[in-house]
C-alpha positions in Angstrom: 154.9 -0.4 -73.8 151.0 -0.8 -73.9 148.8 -0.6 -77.1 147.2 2.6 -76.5 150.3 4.1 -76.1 151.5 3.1 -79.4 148.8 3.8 -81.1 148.3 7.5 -79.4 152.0 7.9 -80.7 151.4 6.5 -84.3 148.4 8.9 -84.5 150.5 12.0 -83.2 153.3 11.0 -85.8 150.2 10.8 -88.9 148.9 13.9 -87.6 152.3 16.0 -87.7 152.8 14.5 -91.6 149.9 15.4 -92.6 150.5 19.2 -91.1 153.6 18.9 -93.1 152.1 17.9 -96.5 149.7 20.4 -96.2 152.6 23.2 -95.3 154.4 22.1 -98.4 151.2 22.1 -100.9 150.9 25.3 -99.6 154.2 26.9 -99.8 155.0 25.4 -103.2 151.4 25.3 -104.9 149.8 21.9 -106.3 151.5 21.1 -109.8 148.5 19.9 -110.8 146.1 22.8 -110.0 144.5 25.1 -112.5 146.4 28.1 -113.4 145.2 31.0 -111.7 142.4 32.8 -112.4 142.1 35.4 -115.1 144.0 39.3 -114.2 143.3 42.4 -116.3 145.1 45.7 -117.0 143.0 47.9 -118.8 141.2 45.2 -121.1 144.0 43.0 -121.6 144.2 39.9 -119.8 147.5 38.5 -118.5 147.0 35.0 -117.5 144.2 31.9 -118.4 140.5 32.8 -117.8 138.3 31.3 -115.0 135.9 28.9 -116.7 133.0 32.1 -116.0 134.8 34.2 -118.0 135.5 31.1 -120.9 132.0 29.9 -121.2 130.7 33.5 -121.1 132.9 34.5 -124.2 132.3 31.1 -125.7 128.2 31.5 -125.6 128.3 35.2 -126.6 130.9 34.5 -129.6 128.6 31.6 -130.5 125.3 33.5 -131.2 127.3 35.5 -133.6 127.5 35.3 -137.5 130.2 32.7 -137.8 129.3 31.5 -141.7 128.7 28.3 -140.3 125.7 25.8 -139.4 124.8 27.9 -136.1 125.8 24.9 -133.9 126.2 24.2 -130.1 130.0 24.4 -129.5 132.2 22.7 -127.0 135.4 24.8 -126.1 138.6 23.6 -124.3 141.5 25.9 -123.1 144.9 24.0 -121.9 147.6 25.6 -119.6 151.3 25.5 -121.2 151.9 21.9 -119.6 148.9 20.8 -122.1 147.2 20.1 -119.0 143.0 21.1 -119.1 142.0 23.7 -116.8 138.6 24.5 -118.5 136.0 22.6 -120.5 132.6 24.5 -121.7 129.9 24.1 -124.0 127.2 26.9 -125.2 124.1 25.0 -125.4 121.6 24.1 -122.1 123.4 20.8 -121.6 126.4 18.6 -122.6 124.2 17.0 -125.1 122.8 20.1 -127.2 126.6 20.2 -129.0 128.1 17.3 -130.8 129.1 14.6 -128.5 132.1 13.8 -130.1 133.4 17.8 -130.6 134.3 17.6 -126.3 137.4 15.4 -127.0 138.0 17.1 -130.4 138.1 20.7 -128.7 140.2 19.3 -126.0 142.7 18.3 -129.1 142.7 20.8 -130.6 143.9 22.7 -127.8 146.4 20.5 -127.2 147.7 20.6 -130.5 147.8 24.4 -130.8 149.3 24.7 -127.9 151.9 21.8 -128.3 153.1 23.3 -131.8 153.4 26.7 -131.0 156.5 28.7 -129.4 156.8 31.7 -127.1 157.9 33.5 -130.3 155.9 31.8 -133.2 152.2 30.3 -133.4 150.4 27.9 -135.5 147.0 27.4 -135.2 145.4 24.1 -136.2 143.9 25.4 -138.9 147.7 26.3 -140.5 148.2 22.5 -139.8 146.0 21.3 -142.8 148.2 21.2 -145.8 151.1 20.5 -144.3 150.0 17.5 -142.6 148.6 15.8 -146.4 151.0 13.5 -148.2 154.0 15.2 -149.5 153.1 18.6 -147.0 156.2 19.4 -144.9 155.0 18.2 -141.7 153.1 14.7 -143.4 152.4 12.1 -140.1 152.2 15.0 -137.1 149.1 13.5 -136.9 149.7 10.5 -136.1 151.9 11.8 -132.9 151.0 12.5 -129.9 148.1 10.0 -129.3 144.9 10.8 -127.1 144.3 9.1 -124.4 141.6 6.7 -125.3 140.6 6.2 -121.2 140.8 9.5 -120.2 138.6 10.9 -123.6 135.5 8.7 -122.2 135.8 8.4 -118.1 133.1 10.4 -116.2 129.5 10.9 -115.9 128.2 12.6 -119.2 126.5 15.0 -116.4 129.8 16.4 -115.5 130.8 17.1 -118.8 131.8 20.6 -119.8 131.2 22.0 -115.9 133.6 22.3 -113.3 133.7 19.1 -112.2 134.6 17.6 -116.0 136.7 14.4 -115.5 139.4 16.3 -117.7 140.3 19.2 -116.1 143.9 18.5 -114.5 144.2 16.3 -117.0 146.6 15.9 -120.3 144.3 14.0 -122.9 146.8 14.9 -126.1 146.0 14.4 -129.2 146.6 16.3 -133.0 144.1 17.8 -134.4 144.9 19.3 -138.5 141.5 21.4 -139.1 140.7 24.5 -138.3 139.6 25.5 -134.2 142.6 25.4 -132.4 144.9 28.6 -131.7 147.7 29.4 -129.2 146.8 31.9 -126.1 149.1 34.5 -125.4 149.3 37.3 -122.8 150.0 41.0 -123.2 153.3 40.3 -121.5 154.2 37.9 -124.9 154.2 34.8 -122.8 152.7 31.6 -124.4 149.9 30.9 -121.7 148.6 27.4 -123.5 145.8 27.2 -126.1 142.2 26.8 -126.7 140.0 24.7 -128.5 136.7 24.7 -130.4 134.3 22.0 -132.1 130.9 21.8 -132.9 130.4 23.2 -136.3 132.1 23.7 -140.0 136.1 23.6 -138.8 136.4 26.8 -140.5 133.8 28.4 -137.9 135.2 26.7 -135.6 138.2 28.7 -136.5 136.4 31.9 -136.2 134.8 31.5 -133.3 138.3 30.5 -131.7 139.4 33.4 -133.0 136.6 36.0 -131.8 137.1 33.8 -128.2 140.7 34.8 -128.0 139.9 38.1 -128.7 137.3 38.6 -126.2 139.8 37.3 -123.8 142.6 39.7 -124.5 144.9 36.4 -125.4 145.8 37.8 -128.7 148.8 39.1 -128.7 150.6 36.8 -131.5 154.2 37.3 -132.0 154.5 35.7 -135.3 153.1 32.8 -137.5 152.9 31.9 -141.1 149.8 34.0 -142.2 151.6 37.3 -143.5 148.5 38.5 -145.5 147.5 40.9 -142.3 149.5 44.5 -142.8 148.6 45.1 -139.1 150.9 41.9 -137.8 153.9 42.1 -140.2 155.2 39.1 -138.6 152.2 37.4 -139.4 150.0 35.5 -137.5 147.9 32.4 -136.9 145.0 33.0 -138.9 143.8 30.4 -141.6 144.8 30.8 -144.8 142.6 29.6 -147.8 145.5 29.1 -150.8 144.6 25.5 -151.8 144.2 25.0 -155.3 141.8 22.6 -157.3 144.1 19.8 -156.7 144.6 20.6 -153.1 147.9 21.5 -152.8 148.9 24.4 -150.5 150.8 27.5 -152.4 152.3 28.2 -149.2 152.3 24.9 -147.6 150.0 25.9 -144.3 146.6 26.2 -146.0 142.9 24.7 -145.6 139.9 23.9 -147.5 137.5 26.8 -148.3 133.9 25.6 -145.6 131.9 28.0 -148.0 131.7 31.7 -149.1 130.6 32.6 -145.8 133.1 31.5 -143.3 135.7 32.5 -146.2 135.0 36.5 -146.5 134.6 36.2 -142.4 137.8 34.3 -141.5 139.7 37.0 -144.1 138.4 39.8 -142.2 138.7 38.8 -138.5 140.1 41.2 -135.8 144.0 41.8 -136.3 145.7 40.1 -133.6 147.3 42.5 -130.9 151.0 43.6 -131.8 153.7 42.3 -129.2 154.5 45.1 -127.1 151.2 47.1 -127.0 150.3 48.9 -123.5 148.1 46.9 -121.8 144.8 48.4 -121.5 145.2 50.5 -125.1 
């Protein structure tokens, strides 16, 4: 049999495997694609946001009254897998925030998202106490490594756009301050998490918070914070019960920031109750 003949068949039999692969990514979705894009019913959203949606809600929560320094902020949110679907930051460019506060948002994602259930959240900022010598979960901090490579490949331009080296990815990483806090739908289903660095951790808490809630992702089903009448199973929000010597009264507090972000972070919007009507 002559070359060209071989060759015409070897390029047929390429051709029909590369039909086939793309049949199959398309019947059975790529496993490492973003999550789909935000839906609504009424004002509650049911799955992740698009990263318009994300960095819109980030930049408007931003210029708020937060307690804090007033910062640039870098915001991550992770699907359920822990993988990154979006990476944002409020400023003009990826270097009006705090370098370092990308890979820290992208932990603290990770982390909220990691140690929270379908039918019980923790945010990062619940993690503080318990993470100090003698707390109840003393070395979770130490699990769960980021990965070093992935936290510093790609073009600094890239950074915090749709083209950020980390989306797709799973950095990892724990993260025990406040910022992080678990996303869930008005169906109850844990979605994944987002993350916030940039300024005091307990704005960074807030303004996780006020992002969540902008996004309709609030629908908490339980946590350790039972303060709030409104979510009588409690919730995720930070709890300031640390006394002079630091110790947690009920083991899932953190450090007062100062008077400011205190009185906010106490009065933040009430989380959505588990079975509320879409769109009420």
């Amino acid at each position: 049999m002559s070359r060209s003949r071989l060759t015409g068949r070897a390029s047929l039999a390429l051709g029909g495997l590369a039909l086939m692969a793309v049949a199959l990514l398309t019947a059975c979705g790529d496993s490492t694609s973003p999550d789909p894009a935000v839906t609504t019913s009424g004002t509650h959203a049911t799955q992740l946001p698009t990263y318009d949606d994300f960095k819109a809600a980030l930049t408007a929560v931003q210029q708020e009254a937060n307690g804090g320094l007033g910062f640039n902020m870098w915001g991550t949110i992770v699907d359920r897998r822990g993988v990154v679907i979006a990476v944002a930051f409020t400023g003009q460019s990826p270097t009006d925030e705090w370098p370092g506060s990308r890979v820290i948002s992208a932990q603290k994602a990770n982390t909220a998202n990691a140690f929270s259930l379908t039918s019980f959240a923790l945010s990062t900022a619940n993690l503080y106490a318990a993470t100090q010598p003698g707390g109840s979960l003393f070395g979770l901090q130490e699990s769960n490594p980021v990965n070093d490579e992935l936290a510093y490949e790609g073009e600094v331009a890239d950074f915090g756009t749709t083209s950020d080296p980390l989306l797709g990815k799973k950095l990892g990483g724990v993260n025990v301050f406040g910022g992080g806090l678990a996303l869930y739908g008005a169906d109850g289903v844990l979605l994944g998490a987002v993350g916030v660095s940039g300024d005091l951790s307990c704005a960074d808490h807030i303004i996780a918070w006020k992002v969540r809630d902008r996004l309709g992702l609030d629908f908490v089903p339980a946590g350790v914070n039972t303060k709030n009448e409104a979510s009588p199973s409690g919730d995720d929000n930070i709890i300031y019960d640390l006394d002079k010597k630091d110790k947690s009264a009920g083991g899932f507090g953190h450090p007062v920031c100062n008077d400011a972000t205190k009185s906010i972070g106490e009065n933040l919007p009430t989380t959505n109750p588990l079975g509320d009507a879409p769109g009420t």
